[in-house]
N, C-alpha and C positions, 0 to 999 in steps of 0.2 A: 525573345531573340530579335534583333535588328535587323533586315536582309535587304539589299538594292533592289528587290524586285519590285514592281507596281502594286497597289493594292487589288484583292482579286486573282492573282494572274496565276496561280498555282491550286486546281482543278482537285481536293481531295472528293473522290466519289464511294458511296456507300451507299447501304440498305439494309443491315440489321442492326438490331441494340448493342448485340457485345463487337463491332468494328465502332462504336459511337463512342462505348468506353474506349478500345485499345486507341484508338487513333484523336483523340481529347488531349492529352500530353502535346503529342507534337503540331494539332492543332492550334494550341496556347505557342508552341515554342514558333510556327511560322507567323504569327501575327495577324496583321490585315491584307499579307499579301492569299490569305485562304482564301478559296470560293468553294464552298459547304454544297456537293452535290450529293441528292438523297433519291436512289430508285424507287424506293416506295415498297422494295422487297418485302420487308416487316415495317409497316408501317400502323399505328390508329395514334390518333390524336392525343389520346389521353395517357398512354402511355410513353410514345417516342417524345411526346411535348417535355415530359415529365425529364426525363433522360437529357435533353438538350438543355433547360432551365438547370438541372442539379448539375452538369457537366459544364457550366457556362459558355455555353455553344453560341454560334451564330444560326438564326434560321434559316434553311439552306434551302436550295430550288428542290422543289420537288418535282418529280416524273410524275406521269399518272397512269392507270391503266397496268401496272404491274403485278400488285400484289396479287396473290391467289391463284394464279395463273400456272400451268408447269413449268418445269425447269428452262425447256426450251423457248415458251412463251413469254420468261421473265428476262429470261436474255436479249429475244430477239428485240423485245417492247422496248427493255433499256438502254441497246443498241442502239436502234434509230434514232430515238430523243438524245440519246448523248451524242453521239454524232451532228443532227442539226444543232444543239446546243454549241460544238464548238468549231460548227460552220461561223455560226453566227458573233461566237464571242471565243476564238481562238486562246487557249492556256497557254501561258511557258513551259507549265508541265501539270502532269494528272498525276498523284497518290494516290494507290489500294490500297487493300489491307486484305491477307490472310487468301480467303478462297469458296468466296459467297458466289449467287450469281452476280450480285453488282460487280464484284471483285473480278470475274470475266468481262462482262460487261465493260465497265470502266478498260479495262485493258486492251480490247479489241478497237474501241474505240478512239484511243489515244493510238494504237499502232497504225488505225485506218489514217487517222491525219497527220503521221510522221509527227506526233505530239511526243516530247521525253518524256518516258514512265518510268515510277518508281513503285518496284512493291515491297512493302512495309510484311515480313514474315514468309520471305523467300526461304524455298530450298526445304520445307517442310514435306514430308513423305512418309504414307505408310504404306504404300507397294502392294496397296490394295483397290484392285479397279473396279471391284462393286461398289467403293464409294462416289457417286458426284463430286463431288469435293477432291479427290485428287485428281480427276481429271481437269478441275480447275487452279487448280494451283500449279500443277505441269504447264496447262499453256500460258499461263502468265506469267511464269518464269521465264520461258523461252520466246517470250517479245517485249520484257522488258530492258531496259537501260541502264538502272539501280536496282542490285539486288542486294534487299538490305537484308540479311538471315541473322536470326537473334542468336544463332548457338558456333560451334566449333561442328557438331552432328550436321549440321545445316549447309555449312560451307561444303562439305565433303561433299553431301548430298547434289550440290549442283556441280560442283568439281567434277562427279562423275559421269554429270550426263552433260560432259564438254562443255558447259558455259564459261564463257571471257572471264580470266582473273580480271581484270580492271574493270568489270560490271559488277563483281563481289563484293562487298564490304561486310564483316563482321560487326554488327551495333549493339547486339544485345538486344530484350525483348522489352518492350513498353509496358507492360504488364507489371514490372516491379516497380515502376513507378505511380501507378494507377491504383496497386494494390496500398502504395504508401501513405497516398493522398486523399484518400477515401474511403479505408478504414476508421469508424467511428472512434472517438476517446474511451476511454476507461469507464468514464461517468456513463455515457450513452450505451455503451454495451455492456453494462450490467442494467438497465433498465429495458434495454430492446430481453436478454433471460430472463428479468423478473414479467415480461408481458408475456414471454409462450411458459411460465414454469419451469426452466430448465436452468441446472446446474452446471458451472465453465467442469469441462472435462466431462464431463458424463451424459451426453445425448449422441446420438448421430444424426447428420443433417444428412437427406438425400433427394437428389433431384434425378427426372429419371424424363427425358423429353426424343430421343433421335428414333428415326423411323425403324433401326431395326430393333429396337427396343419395344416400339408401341403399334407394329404395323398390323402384330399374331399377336391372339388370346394367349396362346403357351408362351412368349417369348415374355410381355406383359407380368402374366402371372406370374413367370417362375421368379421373377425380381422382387411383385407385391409381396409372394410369399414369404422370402426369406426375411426383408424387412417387417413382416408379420409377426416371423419367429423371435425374433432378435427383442423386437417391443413384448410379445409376450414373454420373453425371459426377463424381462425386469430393466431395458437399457431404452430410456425414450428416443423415438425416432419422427424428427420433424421434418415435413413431408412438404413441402413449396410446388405445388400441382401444378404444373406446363398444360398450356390450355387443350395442346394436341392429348396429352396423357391422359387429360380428363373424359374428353371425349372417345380416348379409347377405352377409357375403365365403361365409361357407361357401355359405348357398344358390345363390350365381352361380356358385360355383367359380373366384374370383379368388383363392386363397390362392399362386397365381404371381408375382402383380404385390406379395407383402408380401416376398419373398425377399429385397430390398436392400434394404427398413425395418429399421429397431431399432423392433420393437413390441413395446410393452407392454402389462400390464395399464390400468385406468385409476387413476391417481395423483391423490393428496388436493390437495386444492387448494393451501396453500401449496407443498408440490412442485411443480406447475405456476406458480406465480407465478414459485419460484423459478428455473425450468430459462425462462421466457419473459424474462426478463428479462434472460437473455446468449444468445438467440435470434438468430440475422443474419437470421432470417425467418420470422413466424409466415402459418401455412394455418388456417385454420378458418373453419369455418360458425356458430360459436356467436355468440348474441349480447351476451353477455358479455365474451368478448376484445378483442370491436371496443371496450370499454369498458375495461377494463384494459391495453392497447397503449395507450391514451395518456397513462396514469399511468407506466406501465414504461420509455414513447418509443422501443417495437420499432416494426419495420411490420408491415404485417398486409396480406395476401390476402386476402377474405372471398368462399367460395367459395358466392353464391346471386343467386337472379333477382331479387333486391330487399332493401332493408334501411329499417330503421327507426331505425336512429343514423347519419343523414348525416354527423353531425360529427365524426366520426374522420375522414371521407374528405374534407370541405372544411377541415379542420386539414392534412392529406397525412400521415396515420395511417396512412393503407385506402385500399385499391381493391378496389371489388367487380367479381369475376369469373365468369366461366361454367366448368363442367366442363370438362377438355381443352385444346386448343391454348393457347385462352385465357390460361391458369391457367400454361399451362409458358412462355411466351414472356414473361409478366412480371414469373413468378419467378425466371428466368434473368438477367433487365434489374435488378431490384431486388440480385439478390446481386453482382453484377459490380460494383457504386460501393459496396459494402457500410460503409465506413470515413466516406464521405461524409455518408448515408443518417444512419447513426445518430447522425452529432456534430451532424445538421440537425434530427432528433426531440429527442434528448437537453433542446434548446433550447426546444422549443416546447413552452408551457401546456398542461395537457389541457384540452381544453373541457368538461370534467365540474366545474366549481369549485373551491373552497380546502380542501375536506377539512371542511367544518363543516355537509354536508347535514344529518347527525340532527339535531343540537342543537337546529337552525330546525324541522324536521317535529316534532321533541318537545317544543317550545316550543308550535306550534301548533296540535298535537294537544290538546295540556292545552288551550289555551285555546278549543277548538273542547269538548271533552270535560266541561269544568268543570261546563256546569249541570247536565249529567245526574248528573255525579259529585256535585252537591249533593246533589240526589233521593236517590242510593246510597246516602249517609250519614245522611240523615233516613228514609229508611227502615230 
């Protein structure tokens, strides 16, 4: 996309891997008017390197002093430096994404300088306040400028806690484009199944990383187990171990219940795209797969006490589930019509849009970003 603004002058700020993927798209679609901020939230070298080279990223400024830190710690860190950052080098406008700490971070700090903000996956809610995460996504809806909400569920959701119609815009979610563009060929994923032995339709892939999953031996367990069950009944289940999970299983000492996983390290992302998409049943707690399962048209378990993308689960994407019995009795019922199942997703839209999120957030961004980007160039 072409836009009048200066090169640089439109501020996207981040800090984990999957805002690296979601916000890659519209990345490409603002040009060279980006300036690639990275809080260092999830940060090492060999992995995020890894993510920006395969994403064709620019390398962005990095913060320091962030990662590891607690929640409050990683805010306040990313605060200050972004704030002197655009003392120093003033934005037309700052891009978030979604509802990380950078994604506060970035926000607070574009409102400190009267900077126009846009957040890329407004209006998301699960109405549940033991999560971090929605208390981040509340306050950065309600001091931004662009709210860009990928669904029709999303619009409502800020509609009713009174934010400005002409701060709303409908765009659809970047995810269906991401998933389009970075899904491997044909050729390539049957060779990524013939490296783990698995047949298309007949494995389950499950990944299994967020605190209330990994924090308790019981909560842990009851997930190892039933994916336990499942493999010893005869249906391979491949395992992509999240560094935190690992180190939970060691400290419980559930390294028992991995004996009949195929577990792996963790796998780059088209990898995963690739191996979910002849899946006969994805597990996971992420919340990005409940988003990618409806582009790919696997199903999906989603293994937590609440969620904030309903619309895989009123599309019949997802069913969210509890640790345990739960969890084994419906992935039992879902793999048994297996053949059924996926010629009835196969059909059905994702409710994420037509794959042209960016273009409309980069269209809008310019035209939200333009007057300041006058000032840029007259100064």
């Amino acid at each position: 996309m072409s836009t009048c603004l200066p090169p640089s002058s439109v501020a996207v700020v981040l800090g984990t891997r999957p805002e690296l993927v979601k916000l890659a798209p519209l990345i490409h679609e603002l040009g060279d008017a980006t300036r690639l901020v990275h809080t260092g939230q999830h940060w090492d070298e060999a992995m995020s390197g890894r993510f920006l080279r395969d994403l064709d990223l620019p390398r962005p400024e990095l913060l320091t002093g962030v990662g590891g830190r607690p929640r409050a710690g990683q805010i306040a860190q990313s605060l200050a430096q972004l704030d002197a950052a655009f003392a120093e080098d003033r934005p037309a406008a700052v891009v978030v994404q979604g509802d990380t700490n950078a994604t506060l971070a970035g926000a607070l700090a574009a409102n400190a300088r009267e900077i126009p903000l846009v957040h890329v996956e407004a209006g998301l809610r699960s109405h549940d306040r033991a999560m971090p995460e929605e208390h981040n996504r509340v306050m950065v809806d309600h001091v931004s400028d662009l709210l860009c909400a990928a669904t029709g569920d999303n619009v409502a959701n800020l509609r009713a806690e009174a934010l400005a119609e002409e701060r709303i815009a409908l765009t659809g979610n970047t995810v269906v484009e991401v998933v389009r563009r970075r899904l491997p060929d044909e050729t390539a994923r049957a060779a990524l199944l013939a490296a783990h032995g698995l047949r298309p339709d007949a494995y389950v892939l499950a990944t299994v990383h967020r605190p209330e999953n990994t924090d308790t031996a019981e909560a842990l367990g009851a997930v190892l187990a039933e994916l336990d069950r499942i493999a010893r009944a005869g249906t391979p289940v491949l395992f992509p171990m999240h560094p935190r999970t690992r180190a939970a299983v060691e400290r419980f000492a559930l390294d028992g219940l991995l004996a009949h996983l195929a577990v792996t390290e963790p796998i780059g992302y088209g990898d995963f795209l690739g191996l979910a998409n002849h899946a006969a049943l994805l597990v996971s707690d992420s919340g990005g797969v409940q988003e990618e399962c409806t582009v790919l048209g696997r199903p999906l378990l989603v293994v937590r006490r609440s969620t904030e993308r309903p619309e895989a689960m009123a599309a019949g994407f997802a069913a969210l589930v509890r640790p345990g019995e739960e969890l084994g009795a419906l992935a039992r019922a879902w793999l048994s019509d297996t053949p059924e199942r996926l010629a009835r997703l196969t059909a059905t839209p994702s409710p994420y849009g037509d794959g042209l999120a960016s273009a409309r957030i980069a269209a809008l961004t310019a035209e939200l970003a333009e007057p300041a980007g006058a000032f840029l160039r007259a100064a």
